[in-house]
N, C-alpha and C positions, 0 to 999 in steps of 0.2 A: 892507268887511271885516266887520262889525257884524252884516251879514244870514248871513253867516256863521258867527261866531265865537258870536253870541245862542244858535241851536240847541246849538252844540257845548257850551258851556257850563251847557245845559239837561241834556244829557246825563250831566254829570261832577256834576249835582246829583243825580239821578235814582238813578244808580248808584254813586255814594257815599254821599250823605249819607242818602238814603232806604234804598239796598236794605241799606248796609252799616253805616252809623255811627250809623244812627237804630237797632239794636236795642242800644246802649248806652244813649240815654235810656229806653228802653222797663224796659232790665233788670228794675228791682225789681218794675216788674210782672207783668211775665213771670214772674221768679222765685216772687211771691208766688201765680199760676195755677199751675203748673207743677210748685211745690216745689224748686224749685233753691237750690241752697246756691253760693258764691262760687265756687270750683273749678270746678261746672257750670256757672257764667256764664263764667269763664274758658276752659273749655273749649267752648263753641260758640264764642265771639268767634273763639278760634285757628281753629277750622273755618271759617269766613268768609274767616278771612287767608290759610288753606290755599288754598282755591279762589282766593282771587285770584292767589295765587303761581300755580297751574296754571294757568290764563289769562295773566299775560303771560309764560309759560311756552313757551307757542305763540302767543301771537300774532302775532310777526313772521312766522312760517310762515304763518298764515293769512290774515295781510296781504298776503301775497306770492303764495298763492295764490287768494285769495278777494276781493284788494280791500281799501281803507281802509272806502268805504262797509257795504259788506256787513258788515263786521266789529264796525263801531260800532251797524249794527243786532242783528248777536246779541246784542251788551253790552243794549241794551235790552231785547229779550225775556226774556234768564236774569234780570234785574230783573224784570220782570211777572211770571217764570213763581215766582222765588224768595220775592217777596212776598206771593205769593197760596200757595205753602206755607207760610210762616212763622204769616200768617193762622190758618190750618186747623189751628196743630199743636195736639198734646195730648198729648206728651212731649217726654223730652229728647233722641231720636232723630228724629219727623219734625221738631223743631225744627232739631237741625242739617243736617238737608238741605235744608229750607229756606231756611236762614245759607247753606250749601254753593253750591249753585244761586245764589242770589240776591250772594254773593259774585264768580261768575267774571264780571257786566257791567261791574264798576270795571277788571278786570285786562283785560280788550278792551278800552275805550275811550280809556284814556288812549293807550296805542300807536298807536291808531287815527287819534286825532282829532291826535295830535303830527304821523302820517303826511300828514293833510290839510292841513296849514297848511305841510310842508315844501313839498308838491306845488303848493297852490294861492296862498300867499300870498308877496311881493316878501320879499327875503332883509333887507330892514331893519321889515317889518312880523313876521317868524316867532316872535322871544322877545316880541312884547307880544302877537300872538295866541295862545302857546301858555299865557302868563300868566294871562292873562284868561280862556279858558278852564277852567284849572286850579281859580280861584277859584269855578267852578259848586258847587262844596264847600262852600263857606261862605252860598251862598245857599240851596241846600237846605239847612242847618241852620235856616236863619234859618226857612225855609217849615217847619220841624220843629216847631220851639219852638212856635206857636200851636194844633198840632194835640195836641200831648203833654197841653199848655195844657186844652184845651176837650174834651177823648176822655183824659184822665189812664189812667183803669181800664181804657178801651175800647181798648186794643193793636189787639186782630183787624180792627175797624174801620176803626182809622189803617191800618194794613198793606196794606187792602183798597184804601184811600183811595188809599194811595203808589201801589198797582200799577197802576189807571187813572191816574194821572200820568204815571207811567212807559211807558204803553201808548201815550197822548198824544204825548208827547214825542219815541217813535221815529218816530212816521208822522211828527210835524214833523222830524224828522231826516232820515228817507228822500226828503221830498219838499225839504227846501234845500239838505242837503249835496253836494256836484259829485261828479259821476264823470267830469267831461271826460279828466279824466289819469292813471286806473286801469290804461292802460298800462306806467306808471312804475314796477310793481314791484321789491321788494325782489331781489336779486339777492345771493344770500347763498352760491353755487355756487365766488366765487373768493375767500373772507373766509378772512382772514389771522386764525383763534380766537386764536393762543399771541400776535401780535401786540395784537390786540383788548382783550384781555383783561388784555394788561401795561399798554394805553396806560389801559385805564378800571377799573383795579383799586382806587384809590383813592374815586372816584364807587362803586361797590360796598362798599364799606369805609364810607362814610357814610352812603349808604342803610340799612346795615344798623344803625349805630348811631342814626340818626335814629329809624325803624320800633321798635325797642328802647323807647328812653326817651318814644316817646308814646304806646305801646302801653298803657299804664295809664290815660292822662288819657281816651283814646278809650274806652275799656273799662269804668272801673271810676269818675271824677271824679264823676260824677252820682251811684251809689251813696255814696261818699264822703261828697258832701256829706249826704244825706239823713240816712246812718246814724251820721253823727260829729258834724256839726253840728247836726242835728236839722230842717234845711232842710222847711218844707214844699212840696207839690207844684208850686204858682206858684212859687214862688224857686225850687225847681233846674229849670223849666223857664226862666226868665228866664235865670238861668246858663245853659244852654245855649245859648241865642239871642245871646248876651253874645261866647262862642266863635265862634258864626255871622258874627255880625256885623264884628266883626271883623280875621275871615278876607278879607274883602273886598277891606283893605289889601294882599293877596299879587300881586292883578290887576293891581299896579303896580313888582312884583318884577323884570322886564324892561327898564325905564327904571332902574330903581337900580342894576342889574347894568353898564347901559352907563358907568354915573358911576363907580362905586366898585369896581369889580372883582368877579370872582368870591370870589376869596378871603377880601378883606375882608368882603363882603354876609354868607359863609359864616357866618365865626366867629362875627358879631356877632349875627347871628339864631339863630344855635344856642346863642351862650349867654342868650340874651333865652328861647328856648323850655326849656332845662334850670330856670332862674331861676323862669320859671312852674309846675313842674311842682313842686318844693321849696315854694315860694309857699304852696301849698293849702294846706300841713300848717300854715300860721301861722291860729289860731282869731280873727279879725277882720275886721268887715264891709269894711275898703277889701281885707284881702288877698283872701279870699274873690271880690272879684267882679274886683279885679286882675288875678287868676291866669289865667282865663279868655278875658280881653280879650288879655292877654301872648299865652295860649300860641294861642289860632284865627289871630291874626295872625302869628304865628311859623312856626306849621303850615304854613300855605297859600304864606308865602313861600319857605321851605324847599324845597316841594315843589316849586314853580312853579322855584325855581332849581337842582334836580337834574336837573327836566326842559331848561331852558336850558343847564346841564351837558351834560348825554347828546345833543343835539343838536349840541353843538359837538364834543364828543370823537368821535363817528359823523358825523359830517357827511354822510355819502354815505347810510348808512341810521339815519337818527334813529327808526324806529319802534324798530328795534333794539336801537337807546343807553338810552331809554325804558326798554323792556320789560326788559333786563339791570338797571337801575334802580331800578325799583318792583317787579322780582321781588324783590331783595335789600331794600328797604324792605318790602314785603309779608313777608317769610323775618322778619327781625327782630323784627316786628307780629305773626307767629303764636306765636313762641317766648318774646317780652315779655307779650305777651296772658297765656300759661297759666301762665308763671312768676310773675305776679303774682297771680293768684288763689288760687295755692298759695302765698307769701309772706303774703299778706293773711289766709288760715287760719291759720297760725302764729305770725301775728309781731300787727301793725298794719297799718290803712290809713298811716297817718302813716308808721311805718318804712318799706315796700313805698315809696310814692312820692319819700322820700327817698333810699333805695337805688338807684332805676329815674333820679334825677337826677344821682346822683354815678357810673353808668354810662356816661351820656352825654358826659362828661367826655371820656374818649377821643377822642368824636371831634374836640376842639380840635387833637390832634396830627396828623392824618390830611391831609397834605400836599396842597393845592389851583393846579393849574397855572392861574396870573391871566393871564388876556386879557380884552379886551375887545372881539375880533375876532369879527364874526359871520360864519360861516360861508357 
């Protein structure tokens, strides 16, 4: 499973944490090249989140038509090709077409690679390898932190850096991921939508409050810290890593799902990641770096269990369940994204993230059907 599930995971580092959530640590640099004010940081982040939404937008379609493999390799070339504009920019338009581009490989691959472990892996190994994968996220942060670290000023050069990773990482993809069973496509020609859509209406409904209330910590926590606390460059990159690391905990979101239920796992991790996100605003060195370690770990298990979600509620087409998934958590990440950057020109950091936690709220009400049955 391992020789498998190691690339795929490389993947979900690659075109996450690199192409898409590494220009949150980068921001204030960025900003300070660039001249960007908070609103323009907020507004490329949404542009990022936009393109991902458009990618798993179609990607069951091009799963279906194009293959899992195939699909998880675009995911890594719009990485290369996104990072190597992002590199290059010198405003705050080729910037976001760089974000743009460079956003649609996360919205491929997670579909993708969910796709490959339905096809290739035994139906009691499918939620720890779709888990484990998921957490590729938290290890490209981790691989982030050192370079933000050592290249602080030099963005273009990280970015340069990311994109031969990213280049790397697909030909290791192309060359271990299987195509024995790319016959298996999606078959979406007799799908019951007004059914479909009553049975996972809920997973949509928290997707999107999830996407919502970490839209800020993603986006905007690293400025935060610098420009409220005064954090120098080492500590809010160590904070970052802090997030990274973490996240790693979520690889194991699979095995807690089978114990305790979906339900249960739900609440308790969402109120463990809303907790974190409130956290920040408190000025002291345990909460400050609490906050961080909360919310990466929260993150990653959260996700890894929408995707164990959407797989069970789709059974028959999980790229599918996926992709309806992390559109609506991508939809809520674009719309959380720019509202906070415009809440943060008016108000506070501190208000803005308190506000984006007492949102989140909601989703404790959003009714979760408990099984423990795997599909």
């Amino acid at each position: 499973m391992w020789k498998i599930v190691v690339p795929g995971l490389a993947m979900i580092a690659v075109t996450y944490a690199f192409a898409r959530l590494s220009f949150g640590m980068f921001l204030p640099d960025i900003s300070n090249t660039l001249g960007l004010n908070a609103s323009d940081g907020g507004l490329v982040g949404s542009v990022g989140y936009i393109s991902y939404s458009i990618a798993l937008f179609f990607s069951s379609f091009a799963i279906s038509r194009f293959g899992f493999k195939s699909v998880n390799e675009m995911a890594g070339l719009t990485a290369v090709v996104g990072l190597v504009g992002m590199a290059t920019s010198t405003s705050l338009l080729h910037l976001g077409a760089g974000v743009f581009i460079a956003g649609l490989g996360s919205g491929l691959a997670s579909p993708a690679l969910s796709q490959m472990a339905y096809q290739t892996f035994t139906r009691t190994r499918v939620d720890q390898a779709n888990t484990w994968i998921n957490s590729g996220t938290s290890f490209g942060i981790i691989l982030t932190g050192p370079v933000v670290l050592l290249f602080t000023e030099h963005w273009r050069l990280s970015f340069f850096m990311f994109a031969i990773v990213a280049f790397v990482v697909t030909l290791w993809n192309k060359r271990i991921i299987p195509n024995a069973y790319e016959n298996r496509h999606l078959d979406q020609t007799n799908v019951d939508w007004t059914s479909t859509l009553r049975n996972g209406w809920s997973l949509i409904a928290a997707s999107v409050i999830v996407g919502i209330s970490s839209s800020i910590y993603w986006t905007f926590s690293r400025s935060f810290v610098t420009e409220q606390y005064n954090m120098t460059a080492n500590e809010s990159v160590l904070f970052w890593i802090v997030v990274g690391a973490a996240g790693i905990i979520g690889g194991v979101a699979g095995g807690l799902i089978q114990k305790i239920g979906l339900s249960l796992s739900y609440r308790m991790i969402l109120v463990t990641l809303l907790s974190s996100v409130a956290l920040l605003t408190v000025h002291t060195p345990l909460a400050i770096y609490t906050s961080p370690a909360l919310f990466g770990g929260a993150y990653i298990f959260l996700t890894g269990l929408l995707i164990v979600w959407a797989t069970r509620t789709f059974a028959h087409l999980p790229a599918l369940g996926v992709s309806m998934s992390f559109l609506a958590l991508g939809i809520g990440q674009s719309l959380g994204s720019s509202i906070a950057g415009m809440v943060i020109d008016i108000s506070s950091y501190p208000f803005a993230f308190i506000l984006f936690a007492c949102v989140g709220v909601i989703g404790l009400f959003i009714p979760v059907k408990d099984t423990n049955d795997i599909p």
